[in-house]
Structures are given as structure tokens and as C-alpha cells.
C-alpha positions as CSV (number, residue, x, y, z in Angstrom):
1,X,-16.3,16.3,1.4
2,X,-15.6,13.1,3.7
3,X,-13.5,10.6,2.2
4,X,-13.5,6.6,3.7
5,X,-10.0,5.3,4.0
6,X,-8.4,2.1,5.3
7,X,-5.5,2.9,7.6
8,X,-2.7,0.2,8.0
9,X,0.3,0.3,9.5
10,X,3.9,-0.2,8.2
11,X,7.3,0.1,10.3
12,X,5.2,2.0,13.3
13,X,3.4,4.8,11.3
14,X,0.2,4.7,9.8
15,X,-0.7,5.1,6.4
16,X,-4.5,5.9,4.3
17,X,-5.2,4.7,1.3
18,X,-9.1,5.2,-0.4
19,X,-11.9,2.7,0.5
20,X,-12.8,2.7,-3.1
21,X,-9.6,0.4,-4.2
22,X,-9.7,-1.9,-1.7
23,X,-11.2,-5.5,-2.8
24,X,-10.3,-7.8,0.3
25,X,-7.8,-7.5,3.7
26,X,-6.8,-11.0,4.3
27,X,-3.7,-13.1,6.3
28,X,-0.6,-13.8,4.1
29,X,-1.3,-16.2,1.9
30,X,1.2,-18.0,0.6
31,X,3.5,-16.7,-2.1
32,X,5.4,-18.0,-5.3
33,X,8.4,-16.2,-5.9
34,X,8.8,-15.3,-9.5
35,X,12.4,-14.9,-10.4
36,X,13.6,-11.3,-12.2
37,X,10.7,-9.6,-10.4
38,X,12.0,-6.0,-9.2
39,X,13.1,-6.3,-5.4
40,X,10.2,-4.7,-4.2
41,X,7.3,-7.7,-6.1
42,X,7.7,-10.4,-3.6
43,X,6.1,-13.0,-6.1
44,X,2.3,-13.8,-6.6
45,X,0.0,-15.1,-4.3
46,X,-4.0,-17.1,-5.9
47,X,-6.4,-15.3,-5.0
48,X,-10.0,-16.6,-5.8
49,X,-7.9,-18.6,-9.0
50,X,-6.4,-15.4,-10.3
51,X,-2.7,-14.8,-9.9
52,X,-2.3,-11.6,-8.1
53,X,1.3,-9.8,-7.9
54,X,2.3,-9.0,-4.2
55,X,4.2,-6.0,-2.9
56,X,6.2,-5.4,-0.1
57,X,5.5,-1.6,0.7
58,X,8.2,-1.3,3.8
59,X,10.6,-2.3,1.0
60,X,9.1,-0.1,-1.9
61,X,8.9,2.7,0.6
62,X,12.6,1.9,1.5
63,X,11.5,1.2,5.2
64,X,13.7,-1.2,7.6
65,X,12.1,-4.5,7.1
66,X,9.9,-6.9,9.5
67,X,11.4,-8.8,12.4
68,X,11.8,-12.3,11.6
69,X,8.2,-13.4,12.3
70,X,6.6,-10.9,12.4
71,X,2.4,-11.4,11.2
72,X,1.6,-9.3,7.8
73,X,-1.2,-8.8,6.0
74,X,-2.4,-8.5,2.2
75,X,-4.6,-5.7,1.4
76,X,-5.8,-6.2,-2.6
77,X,-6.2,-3.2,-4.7
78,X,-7.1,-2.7,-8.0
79,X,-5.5,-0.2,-10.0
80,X,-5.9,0.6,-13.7
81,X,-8.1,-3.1,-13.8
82,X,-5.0,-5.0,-12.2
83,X,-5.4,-6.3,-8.3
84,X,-2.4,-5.6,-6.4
85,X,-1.6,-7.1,-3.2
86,X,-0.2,-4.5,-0.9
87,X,2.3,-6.3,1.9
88,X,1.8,-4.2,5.3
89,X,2.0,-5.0,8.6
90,X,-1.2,-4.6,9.8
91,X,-4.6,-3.0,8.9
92,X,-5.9,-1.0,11.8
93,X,-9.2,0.9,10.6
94,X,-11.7,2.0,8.4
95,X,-12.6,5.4,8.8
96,X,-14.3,8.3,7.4
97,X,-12.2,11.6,7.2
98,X,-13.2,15.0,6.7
99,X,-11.2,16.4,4.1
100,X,-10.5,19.6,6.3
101,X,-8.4,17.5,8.4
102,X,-6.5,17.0,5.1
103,X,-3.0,19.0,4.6
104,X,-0.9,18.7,1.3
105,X,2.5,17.2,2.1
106,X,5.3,20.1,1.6
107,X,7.5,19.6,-1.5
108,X,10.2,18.3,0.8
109,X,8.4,15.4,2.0
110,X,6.8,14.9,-1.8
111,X,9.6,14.4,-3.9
112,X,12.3,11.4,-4.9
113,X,11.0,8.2,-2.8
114,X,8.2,10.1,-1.3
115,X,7.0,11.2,-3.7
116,X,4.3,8.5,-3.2
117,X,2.3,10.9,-0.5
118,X,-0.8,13.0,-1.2
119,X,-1.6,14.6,2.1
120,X,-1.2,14.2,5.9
121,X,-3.8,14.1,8.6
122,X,-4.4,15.0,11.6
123,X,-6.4,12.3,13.5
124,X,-6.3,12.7,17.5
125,X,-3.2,12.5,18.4
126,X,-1.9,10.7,15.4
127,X,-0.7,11.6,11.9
128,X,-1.8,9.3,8.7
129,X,-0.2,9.6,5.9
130,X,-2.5,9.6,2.9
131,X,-1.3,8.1,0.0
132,X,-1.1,8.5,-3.6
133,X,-1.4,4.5,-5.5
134,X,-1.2,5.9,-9.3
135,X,2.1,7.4,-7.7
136,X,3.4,4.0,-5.9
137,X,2.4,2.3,-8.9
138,X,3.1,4.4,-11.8
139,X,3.3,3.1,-15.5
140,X,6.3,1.4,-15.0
141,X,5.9,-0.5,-11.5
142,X,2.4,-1.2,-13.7
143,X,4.3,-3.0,-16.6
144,X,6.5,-4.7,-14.1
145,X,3.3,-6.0,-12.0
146,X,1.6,-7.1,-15.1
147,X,4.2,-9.1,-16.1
148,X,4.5,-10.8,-12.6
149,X,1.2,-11.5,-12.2
């Protein structure tokens, strides 16, 4: 069965995450910092008069962070009825993948602070990294986000 992702980028690689979640892909807005947040909620951005929690993924997925001035952009998810806003570096494509082309990660690369990944793919000459958002996100990261937003 094909599965649409949206691929974006963080730190070089590139990452897939399903169609299905995604509500908008916009510039960074700006955002409010809300003090006591855990280090990887950056604060809330409004979006569409709702307050929407934002998350830096290079630091959740412990990745170097952005050189100073570097563009990012917000892709919003929603998860469990919550939106999300996702901090990556850019969004690249919207594709539709054969799940084939689809390979479970090993356990080394699926366990402690990976264990956000839910396959690998093989796309030309590139790898995506297919991830898992009830993982990134789990109960919680889901409490936490609740409470910033």
C-alpha cells in the first residue's frame, strides 16, 4: 500500500512523517516563550487564534542546533486532538511512497533517543527516515504540550 508523506529536513538528513497529520507548513511565526516549558517546547506560537505549542525537533532529537540565522519552518500536526507545531529546517516534499521501499529500523537504531523511528527508506539516492509521532510525543511530552499550549 502507498503511503503520502511530507519529507523535511533537519541538521542535513531528511525525515517522513504521514500526510494525514499534517494541518499547515508555514514560515516561523513568532513565538512566546512560556517559562518551565521542558527544553525541547520552544513556547507557543497563534495560529488561526488558537495557542499552538512549538517544538524544536533538532533539539528533541538531540541534533546540533541551527546556525545563527538560519530560516525554519513550522509544520502543524495534530496528535491525539492537540496541534503541534514541529520546528524543522525546511520542508522539501510531498510524496507518495510504496511501502516496499519501507525497511524497519534495526533495534540499534530504535531504542533510547531513537527510539522515535519507524522505518527507513530508500528514495534514489537518499535515505528518509520515517518517523513514529505517538513515539516523539508520547503521554508524557503530551501532558507537557497541553499544558504549554
Amino acid at each position: 500500500m502507498d503511503e503520502q508523506l511530507v519529507i523535511f529536513t533537519l541538521a542535513g538528513e531528511a525525515y517522513g512523517i504521514g500526510v494525514a497529520y499534517v494541518q499547515s507548513i508555514m514560515q516561523m511565526p513568532p513565538i512566546t516563550v512560556v517559562p518551565g516549558a521542558s527544553r525541547s517546547i520552544e513556547g507557543v506560537i497563534n495560529l488561526r487564534s488558537a495557542m499552538v505549542p512549538a517544538v524544536d525537533l533538532r533539539t528533541r532529537f538531540e541534533l546540533p542546533p541551527a546556525p545563527e540565522g538560519h530560516k525554519k519552518v513550522v509544520v502543524v500536526i495534530e496528535l491525539a486532538g492537540l496541534a503541534i507545531g514541529m520546528i524543522v529546517d525546511r520542508v522539501t516534499d510531498v510524496i507518495k511512497l510504496s511501502a516496499d521501499l519501507i525497511e524497519l529500523p534495526s533495534s540499534l537504531l530504535n531504542s533510547g533517543s531513537n527510539a522515535y523511528v519507524r522505518g527507513l527508506a530508500r528514495l534514489d539516492d537518499r535515505v528518509i527516515i520515517l518517523l513514529d509521532l505517538d513515539r516523539i510525543f508520547g503521554l508524557d511530552e503530551h501532558q507537557a504540550l497541553k499544558q504549554a499550549a
